[in-house]
C-alpha atoms as a printed R data frame, in Angstrom:
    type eleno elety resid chain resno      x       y       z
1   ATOM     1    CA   UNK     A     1 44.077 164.148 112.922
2   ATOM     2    CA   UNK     A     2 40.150 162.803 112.355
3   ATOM     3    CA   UNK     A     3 38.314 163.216 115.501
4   ATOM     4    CA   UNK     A     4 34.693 162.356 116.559
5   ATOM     5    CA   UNK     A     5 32.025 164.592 117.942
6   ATOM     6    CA   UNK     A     6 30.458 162.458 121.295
7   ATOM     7    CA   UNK     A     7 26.984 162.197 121.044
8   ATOM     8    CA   UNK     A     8 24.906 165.373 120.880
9   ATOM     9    CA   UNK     A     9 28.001 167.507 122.392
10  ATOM    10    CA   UNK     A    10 30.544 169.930 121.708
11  ATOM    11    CA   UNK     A    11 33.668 167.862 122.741
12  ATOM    12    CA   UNK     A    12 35.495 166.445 119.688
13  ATOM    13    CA   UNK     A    13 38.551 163.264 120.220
14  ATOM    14    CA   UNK     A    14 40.826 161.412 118.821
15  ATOM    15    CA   UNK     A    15 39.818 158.037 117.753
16  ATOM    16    CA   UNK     A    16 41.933 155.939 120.275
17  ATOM    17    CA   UNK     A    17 40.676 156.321 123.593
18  ATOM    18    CA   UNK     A    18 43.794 155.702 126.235
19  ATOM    19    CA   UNK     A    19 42.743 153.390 129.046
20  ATOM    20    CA   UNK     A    20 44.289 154.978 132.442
21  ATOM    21    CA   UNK     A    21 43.920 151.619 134.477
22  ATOM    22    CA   UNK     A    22 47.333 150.825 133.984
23  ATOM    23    CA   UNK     A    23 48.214 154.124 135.664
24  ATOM    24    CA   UNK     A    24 49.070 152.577 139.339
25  ATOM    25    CA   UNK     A    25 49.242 149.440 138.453
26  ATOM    26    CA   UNK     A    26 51.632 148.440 135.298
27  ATOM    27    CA   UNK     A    27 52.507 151.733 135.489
28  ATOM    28    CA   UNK     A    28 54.381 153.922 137.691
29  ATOM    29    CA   UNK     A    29 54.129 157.699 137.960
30  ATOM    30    CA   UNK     A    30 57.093 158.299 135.941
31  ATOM    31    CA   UNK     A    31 56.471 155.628 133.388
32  ATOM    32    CA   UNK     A    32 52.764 156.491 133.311
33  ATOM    33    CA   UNK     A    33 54.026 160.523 132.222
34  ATOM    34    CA   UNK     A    34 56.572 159.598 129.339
35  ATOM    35    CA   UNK     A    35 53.441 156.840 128.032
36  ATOM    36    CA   UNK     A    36 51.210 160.238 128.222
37  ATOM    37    CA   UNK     A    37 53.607 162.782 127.161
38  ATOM    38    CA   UNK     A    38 53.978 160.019 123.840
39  ATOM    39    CA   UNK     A    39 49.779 160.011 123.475
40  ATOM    40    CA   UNK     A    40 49.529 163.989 123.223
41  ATOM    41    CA   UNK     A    41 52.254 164.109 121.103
42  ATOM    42    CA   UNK     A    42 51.023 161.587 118.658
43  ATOM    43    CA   UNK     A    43 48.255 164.639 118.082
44  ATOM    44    CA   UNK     A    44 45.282 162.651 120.543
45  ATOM    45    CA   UNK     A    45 43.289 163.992 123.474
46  ATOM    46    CA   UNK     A    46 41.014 161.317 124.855
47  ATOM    47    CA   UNK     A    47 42.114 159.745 128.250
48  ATOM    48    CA   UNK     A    48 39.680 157.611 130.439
49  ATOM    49    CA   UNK     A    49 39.840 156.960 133.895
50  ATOM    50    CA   UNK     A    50 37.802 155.745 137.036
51  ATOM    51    CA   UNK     A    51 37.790 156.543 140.476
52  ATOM    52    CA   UNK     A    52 37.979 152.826 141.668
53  ATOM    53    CA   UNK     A    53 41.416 152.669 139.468
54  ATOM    54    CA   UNK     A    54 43.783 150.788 141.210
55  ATOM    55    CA   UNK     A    55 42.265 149.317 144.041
56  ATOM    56    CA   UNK     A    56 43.019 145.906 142.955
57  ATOM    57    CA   UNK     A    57 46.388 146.561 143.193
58  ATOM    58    CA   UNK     A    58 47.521 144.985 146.664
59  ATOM    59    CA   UNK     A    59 46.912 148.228 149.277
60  ATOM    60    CA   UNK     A    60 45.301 150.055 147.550
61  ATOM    61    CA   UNK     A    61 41.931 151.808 147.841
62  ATOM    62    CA   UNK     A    62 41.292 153.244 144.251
63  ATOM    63    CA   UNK     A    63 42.317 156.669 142.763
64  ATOM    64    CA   UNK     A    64 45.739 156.137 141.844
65  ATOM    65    CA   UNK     A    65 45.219 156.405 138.068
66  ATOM    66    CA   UNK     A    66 43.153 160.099 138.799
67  ATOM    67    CA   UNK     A    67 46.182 161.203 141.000
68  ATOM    68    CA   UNK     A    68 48.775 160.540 138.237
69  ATOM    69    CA   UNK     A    69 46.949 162.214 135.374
70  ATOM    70    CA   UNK     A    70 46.148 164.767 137.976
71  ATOM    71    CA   UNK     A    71 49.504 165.405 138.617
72  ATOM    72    CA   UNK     A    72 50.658 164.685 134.916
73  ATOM    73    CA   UNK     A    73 48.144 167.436 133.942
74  ATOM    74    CA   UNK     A    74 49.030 170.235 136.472
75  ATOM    75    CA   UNK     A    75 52.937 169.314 135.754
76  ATOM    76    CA   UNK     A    76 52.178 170.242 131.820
77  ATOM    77    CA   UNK     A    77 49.951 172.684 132.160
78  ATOM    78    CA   UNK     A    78 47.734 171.387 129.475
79  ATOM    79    CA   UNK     A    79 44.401 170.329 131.224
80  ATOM    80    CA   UNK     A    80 42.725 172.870 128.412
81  ATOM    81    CA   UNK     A    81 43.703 170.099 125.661
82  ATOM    82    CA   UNK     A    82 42.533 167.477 126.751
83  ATOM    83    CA   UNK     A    83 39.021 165.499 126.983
84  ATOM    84    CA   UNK     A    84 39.158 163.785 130.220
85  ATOM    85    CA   UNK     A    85 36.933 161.023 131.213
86  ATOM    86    CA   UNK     A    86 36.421 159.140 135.001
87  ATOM    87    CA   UNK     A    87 33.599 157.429 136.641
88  ATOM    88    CA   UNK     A    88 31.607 156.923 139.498
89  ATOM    89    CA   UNK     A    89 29.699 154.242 141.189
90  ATOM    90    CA   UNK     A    90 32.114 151.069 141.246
91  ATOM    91    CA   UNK     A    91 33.590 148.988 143.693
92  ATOM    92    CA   UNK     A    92 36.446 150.424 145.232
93  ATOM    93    CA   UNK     A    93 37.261 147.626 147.989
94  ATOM    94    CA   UNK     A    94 36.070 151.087 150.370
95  ATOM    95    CA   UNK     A    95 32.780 151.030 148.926
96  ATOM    96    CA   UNK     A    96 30.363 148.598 147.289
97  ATOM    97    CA   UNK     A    97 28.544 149.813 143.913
98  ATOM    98    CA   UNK     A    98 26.619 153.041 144.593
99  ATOM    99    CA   UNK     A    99 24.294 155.130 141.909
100 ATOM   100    CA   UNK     A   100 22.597 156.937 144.861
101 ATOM   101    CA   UNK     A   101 22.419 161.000 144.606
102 ATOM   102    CA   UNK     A   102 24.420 161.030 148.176
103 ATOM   103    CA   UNK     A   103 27.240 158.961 146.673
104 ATOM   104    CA   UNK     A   104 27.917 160.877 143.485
105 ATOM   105    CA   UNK     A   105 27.891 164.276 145.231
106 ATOM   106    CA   UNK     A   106 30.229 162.916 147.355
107 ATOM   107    CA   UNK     A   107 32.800 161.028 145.083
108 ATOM   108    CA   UNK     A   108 32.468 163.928 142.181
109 ATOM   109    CA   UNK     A   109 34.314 166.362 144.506
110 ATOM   110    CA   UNK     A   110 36.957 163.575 145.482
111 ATOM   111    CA   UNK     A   111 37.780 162.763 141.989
112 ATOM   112    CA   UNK     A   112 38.190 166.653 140.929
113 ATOM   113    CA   UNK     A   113 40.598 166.916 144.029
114 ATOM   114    CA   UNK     A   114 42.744 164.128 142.891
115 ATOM   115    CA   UNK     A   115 42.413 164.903 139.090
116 ATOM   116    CA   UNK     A   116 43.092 168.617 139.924
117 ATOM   117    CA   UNK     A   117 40.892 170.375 137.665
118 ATOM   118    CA   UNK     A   118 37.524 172.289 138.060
119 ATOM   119    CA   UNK     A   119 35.497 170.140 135.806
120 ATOM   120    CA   UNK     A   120 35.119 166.729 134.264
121 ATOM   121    CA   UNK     A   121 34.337 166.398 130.475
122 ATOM   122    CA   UNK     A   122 32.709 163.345 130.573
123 ATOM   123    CA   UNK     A   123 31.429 161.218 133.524
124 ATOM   124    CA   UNK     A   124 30.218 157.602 133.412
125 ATOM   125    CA   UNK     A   125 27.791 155.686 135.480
126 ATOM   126    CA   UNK     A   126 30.893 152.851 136.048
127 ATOM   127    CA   UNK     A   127 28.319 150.334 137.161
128 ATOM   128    CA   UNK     A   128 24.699 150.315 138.522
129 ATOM   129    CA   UNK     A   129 23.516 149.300 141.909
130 ATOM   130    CA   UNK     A   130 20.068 148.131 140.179
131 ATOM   131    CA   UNK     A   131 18.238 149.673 142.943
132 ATOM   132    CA   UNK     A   132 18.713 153.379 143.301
133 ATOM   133    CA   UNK     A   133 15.814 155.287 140.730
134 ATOM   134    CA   UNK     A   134 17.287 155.994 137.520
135 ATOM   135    CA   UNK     A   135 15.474 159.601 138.214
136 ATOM   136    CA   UNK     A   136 17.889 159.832 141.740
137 ATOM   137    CA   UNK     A   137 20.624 159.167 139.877
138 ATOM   138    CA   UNK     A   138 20.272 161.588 136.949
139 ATOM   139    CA   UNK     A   139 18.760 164.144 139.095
140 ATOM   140    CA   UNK     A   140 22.526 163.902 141.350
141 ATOM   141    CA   UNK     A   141 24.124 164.729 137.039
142 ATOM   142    CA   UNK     A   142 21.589 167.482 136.585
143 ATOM   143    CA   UNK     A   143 22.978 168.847 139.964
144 ATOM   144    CA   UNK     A   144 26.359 168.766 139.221
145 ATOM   145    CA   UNK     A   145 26.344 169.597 135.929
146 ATOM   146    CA   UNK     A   146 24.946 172.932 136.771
147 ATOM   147    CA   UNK     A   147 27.624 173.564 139.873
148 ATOM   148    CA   UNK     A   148 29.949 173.401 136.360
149 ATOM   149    CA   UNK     A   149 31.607 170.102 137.889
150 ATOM   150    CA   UNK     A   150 30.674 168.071 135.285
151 ATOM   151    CA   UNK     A   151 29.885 168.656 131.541
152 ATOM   152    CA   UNK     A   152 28.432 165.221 129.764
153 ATOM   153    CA   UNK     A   153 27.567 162.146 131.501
154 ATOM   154    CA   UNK     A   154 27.511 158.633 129.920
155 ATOM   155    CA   UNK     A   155 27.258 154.815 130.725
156 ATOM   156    CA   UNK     A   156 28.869 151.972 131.043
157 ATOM   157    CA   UNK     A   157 27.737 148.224 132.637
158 ATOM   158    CA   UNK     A   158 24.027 149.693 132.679
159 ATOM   159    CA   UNK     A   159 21.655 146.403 131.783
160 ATOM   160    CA   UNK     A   160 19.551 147.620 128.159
161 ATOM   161    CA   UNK     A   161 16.724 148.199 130.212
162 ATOM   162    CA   UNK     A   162 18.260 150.269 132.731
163 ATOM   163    CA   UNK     A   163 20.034 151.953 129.500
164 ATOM   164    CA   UNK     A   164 16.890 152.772 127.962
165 ATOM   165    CA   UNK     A   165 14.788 153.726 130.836
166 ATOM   166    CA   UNK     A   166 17.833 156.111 131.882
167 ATOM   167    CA   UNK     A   167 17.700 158.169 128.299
168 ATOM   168    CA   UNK     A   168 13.630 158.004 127.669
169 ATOM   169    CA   UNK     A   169 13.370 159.502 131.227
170 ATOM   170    CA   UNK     A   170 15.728 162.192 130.777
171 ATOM   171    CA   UNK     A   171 14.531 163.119 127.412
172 ATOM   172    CA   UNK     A   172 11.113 163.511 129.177
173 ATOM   173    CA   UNK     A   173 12.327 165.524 132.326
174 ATOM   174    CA   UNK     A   174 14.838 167.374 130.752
175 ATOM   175    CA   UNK     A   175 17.495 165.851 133.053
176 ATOM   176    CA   UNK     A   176 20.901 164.998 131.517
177 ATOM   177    CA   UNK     A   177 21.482 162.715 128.873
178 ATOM   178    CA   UNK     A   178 23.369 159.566 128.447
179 ATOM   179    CA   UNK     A   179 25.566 160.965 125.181
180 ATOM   180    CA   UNK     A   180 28.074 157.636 125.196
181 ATOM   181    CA   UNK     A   181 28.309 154.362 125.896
182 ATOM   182    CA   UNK     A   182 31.599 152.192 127.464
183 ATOM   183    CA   UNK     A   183 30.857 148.186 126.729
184 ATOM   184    CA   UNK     A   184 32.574 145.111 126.915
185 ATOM   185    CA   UNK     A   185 33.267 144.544 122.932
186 ATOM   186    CA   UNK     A   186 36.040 143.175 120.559
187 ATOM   187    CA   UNK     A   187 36.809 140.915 117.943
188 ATOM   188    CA   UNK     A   188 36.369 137.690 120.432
189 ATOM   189    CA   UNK     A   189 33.383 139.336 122.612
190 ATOM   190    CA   UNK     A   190 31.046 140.242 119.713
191 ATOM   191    CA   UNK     A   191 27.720 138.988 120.733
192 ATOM   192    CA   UNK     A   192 26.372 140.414 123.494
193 ATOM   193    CA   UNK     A   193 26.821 144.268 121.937
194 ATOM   194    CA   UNK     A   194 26.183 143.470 118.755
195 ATOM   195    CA   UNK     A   195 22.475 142.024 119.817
196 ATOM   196    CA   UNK     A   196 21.907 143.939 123.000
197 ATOM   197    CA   UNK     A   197 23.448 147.233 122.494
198 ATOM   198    CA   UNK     A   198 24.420 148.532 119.243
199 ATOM   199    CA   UNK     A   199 20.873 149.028 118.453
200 ATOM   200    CA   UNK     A   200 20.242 151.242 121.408
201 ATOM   201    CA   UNK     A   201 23.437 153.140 120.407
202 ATOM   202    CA   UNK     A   202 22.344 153.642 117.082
203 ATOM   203    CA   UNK     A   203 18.659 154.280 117.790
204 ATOM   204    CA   UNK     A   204 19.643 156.806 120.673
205 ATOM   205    CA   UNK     A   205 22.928 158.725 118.859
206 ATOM   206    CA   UNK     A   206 25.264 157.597 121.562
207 ATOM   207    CA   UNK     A   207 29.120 157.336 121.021
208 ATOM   208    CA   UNK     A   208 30.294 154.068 121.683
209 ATOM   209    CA   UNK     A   209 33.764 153.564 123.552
210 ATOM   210    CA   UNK     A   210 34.510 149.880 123.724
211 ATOM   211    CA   UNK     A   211 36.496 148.639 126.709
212 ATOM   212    CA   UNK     A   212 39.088 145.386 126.720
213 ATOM   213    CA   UNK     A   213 39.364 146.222 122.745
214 ATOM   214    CA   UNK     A   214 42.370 143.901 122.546
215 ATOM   215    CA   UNK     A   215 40.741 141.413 124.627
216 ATOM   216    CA   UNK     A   216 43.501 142.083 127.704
217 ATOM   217    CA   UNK     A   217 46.142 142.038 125.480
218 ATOM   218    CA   UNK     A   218 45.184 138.438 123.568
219 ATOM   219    CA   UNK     A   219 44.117 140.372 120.386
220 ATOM   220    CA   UNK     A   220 47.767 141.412 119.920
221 ATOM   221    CA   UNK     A   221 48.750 138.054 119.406
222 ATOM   222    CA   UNK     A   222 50.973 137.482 122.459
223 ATOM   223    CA   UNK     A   223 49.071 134.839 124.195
224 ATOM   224    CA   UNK     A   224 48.837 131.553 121.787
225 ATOM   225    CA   UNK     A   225 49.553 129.235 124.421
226 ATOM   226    CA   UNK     A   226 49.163 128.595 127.860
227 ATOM   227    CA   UNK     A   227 53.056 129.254 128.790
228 ATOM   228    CA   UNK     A   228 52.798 132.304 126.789
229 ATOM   229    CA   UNK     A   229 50.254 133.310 129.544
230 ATOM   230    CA   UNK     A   230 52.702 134.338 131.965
231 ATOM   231    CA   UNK     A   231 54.543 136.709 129.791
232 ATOM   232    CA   UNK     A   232 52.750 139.590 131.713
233 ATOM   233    CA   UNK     A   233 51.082 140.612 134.935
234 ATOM   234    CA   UNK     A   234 47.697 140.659 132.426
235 ATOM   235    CA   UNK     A   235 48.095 137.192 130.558
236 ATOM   236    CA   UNK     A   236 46.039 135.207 132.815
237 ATOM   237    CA   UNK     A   237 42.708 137.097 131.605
238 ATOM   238    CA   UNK     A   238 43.552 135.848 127.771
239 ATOM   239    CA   UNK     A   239 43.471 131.954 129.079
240 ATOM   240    CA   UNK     A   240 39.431 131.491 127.901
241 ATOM   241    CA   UNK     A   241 40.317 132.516 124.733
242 ATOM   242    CA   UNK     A   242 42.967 130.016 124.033
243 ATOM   243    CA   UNK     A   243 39.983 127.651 121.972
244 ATOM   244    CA   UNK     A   244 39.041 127.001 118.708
245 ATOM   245    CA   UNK     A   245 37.373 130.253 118.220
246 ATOM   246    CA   UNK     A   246 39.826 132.451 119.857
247 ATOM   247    CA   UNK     A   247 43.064 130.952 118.025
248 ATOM   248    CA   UNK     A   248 40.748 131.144 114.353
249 ATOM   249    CA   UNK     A   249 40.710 135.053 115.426
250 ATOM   250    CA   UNK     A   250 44.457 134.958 115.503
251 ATOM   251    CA   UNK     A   251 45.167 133.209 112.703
252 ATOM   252    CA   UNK     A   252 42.448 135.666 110.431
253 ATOM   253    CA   UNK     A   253 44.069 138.650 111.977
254 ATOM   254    CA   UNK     A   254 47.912 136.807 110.735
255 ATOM   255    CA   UNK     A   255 46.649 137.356 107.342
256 ATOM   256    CA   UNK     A   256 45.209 140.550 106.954
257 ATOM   257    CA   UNK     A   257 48.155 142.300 108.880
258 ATOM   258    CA   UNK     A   258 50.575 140.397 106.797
259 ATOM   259    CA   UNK     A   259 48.755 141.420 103.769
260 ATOM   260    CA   UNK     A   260 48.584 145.306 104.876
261 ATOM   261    CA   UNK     A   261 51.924 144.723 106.551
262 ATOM   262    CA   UNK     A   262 50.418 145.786 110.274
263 ATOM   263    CA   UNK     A   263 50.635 144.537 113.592
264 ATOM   264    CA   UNK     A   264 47.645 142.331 114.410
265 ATOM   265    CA   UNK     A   265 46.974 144.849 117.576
266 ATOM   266    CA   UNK     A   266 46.465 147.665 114.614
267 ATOM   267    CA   UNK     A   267 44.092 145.485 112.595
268 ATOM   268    CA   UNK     A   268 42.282 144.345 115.402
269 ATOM   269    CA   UNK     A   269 41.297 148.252 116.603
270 ATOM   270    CA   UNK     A   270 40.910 149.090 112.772
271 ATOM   271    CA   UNK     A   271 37.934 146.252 112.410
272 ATOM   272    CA   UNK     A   272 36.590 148.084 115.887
273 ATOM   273    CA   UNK     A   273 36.563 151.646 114.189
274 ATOM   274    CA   UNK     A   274 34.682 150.404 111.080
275 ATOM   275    CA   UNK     A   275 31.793 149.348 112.781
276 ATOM   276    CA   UNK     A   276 29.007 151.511 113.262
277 ATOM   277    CA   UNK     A   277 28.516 154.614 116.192
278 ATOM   278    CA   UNK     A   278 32.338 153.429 117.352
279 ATOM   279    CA   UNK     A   279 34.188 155.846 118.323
280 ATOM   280    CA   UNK     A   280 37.653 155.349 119.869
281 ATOM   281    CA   UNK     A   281 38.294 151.962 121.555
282 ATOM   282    CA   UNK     A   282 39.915 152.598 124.584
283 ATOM   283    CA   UNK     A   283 43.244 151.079 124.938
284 ATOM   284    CA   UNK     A   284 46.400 150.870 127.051
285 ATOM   285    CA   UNK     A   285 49.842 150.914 126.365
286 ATOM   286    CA   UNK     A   286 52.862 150.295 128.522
287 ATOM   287    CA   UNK     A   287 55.661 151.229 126.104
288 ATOM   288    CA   UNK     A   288 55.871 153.935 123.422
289 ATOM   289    CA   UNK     A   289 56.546 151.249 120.545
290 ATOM   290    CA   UNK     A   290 53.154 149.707 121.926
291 ATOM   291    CA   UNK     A   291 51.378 152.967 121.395
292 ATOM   292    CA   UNK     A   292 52.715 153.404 117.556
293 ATOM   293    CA   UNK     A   293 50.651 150.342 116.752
294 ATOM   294    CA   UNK     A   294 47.633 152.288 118.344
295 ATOM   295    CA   UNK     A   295 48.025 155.160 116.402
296 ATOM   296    CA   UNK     A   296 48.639 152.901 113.219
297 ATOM   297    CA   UNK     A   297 45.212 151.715 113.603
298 ATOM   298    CA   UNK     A   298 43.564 154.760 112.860
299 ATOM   299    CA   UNK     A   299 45.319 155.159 109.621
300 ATOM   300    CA   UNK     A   300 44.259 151.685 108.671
301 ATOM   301    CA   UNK     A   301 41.830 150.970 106.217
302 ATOM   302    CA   UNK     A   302 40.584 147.786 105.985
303 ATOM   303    CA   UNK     A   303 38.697 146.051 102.485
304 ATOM   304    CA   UNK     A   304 35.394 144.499 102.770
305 ATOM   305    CA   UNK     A   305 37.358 141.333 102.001
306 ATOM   306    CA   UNK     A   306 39.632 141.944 105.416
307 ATOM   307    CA   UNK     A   307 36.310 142.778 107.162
308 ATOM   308    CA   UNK     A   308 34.151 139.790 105.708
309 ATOM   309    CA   UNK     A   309 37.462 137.495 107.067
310 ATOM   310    CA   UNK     A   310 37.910 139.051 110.293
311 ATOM   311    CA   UNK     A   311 33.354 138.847 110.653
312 ATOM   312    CA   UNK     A   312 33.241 135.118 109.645
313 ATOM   313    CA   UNK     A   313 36.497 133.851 112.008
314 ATOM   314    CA   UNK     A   314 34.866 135.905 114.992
315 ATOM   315    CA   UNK     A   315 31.180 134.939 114.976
């Protein structure tokens, strides 16, 4: 199994990433521990999370995903194997978007109690208030880091500047680092990475994690029509890409999977790991015939000609 070092640390994963929002939502408990009892076995270690996961689910507050892989963990007895990612500072439906030093200190012990372990591997800013110091909010890492809480921190929904100032003021104070990077990128969201981010990522060695790799399920190739929309709970998020551009992207992705004989969810996360500083998209997967097509994507190795077809449908 290839794995990828994150940034300038010692923690080495798998190059699929497993989304845990579906834990609490699509998911039950039981479901959610067969769907990561299939992940470990397939030979990866990488599972993301957030403390804010599921609290659009009808009820709920958030912190339904971290209970399940808390309890999945502690029921396995294999917390030791695996890299485990959450975040802090989103919207909960409890809370509004919080970066302050008081917040994290507060939600970094909640999240360890529900995830059931001593210390996080990696920890993402989930999204910035834009008005708490950058310096507040790394000096609340530096903190926790040191209590042993925490061991990397990272970003995700930080604006470039906030990005940059973040990583030039922590190189200068010796507070923690940004080592990764979660955006919003995929075959049919290119431009706003591509322009805005990617050269940050590559100019500042951070690991990049893409989130909504499939494009909520549209890359597979599921949704090509507006009744196909309701064949899930998730369908309705794939409507704007039912256009010109979007369907093109299907119909490119048709032909290299047909020629390499490979589900269009497999090419479409092999075209993500070929681009530069990526490291594992993060994905979900509510079955275990869902996930083979995951792992299939790492074995995939796509020809300049698939990846010149796949650039010039998606630009």
């Amino acid at each position: 199994m290839k794995k990828v070092k994150i940034g300038q640390t010692d923690l080495e994963v798998g190059r699929i990433n497993f989304g845990g929002n579906v834990f609490g939502w699509t998911l039950n408990q039981e479901q959610s521990f067969e769907i990561l009892d299939a992940f470990v076995a397939g030979g990866f270690n990488f599972i993301d999370t957030a403390d804010m996961y599921s609290y659009w689910v009808e009820g709920k507050g958030g912190g339904q995903s971290e209970t399940i892989i808390g309890n999945w963990m502690k029921s396995r007895g294999n917390r030791d194997k695996i890299v485990l990612a959450t975040k802090v500072g989103g919207e909960t439906g409890l809370h509004p978007i919080d970066t302050s030093k008081a917040h994290i200190l507060k939600t970094v012990d909640e999240s360890l109690k529900r995830l059931q372990t001593d210390h996080i591997d990696l920890y993402y800013t989930h999204f910035d208030d834009e008005k708490t110091p950058v310096e507040e909010t790394l000096s609340a890492y530096d903190e926790i880091i040191k209590a042993g809480k925490v061991r990397y921190v990272a970003a995700s929904n930080l604006s470039p500047a906030r990005l940059t100032a973040s990583i030039e003021l922590a190189e200068k104070e010796g507070l923690p680092r940004y080592q990764a990077l979660q955006p919003h990128y995929n075959l049919v969201e290119r431009a706003k990475y591509e322009l805005e981010y990617a050269p940050l990522a590559a100019k500042y060695n951070l690991t990049v994690f893409p989130y909504w790799s499939l494009a909520s399920g549209f890359l597979s190739g599921k949704y090509r029509s507006i009744e196909d929309l309701g064949k899930s709970k998730r369908g309705g998020a794939s409507k704007k890409y039912l256009n010109e551009k979007g369907l093109g992207v299907l119909n490119a992705l048709d032909a290299v999977a047909a020629k390499h004989e490979a589900a269009l969810t497999s090419v479409a996360l092999a075209w993500l790991l070929a681009q530069p500083n990526i490291g594992a998209p993060i994905v979900s997967a509510t079955s275990t015939e869902q996930l083979q097509a995951l792992f299939a994507a790492t074995e995939l190795v796509l020809d300049d000609q698939d990846l010149a077809q796949l650039n010039e449908a998606s630009k």
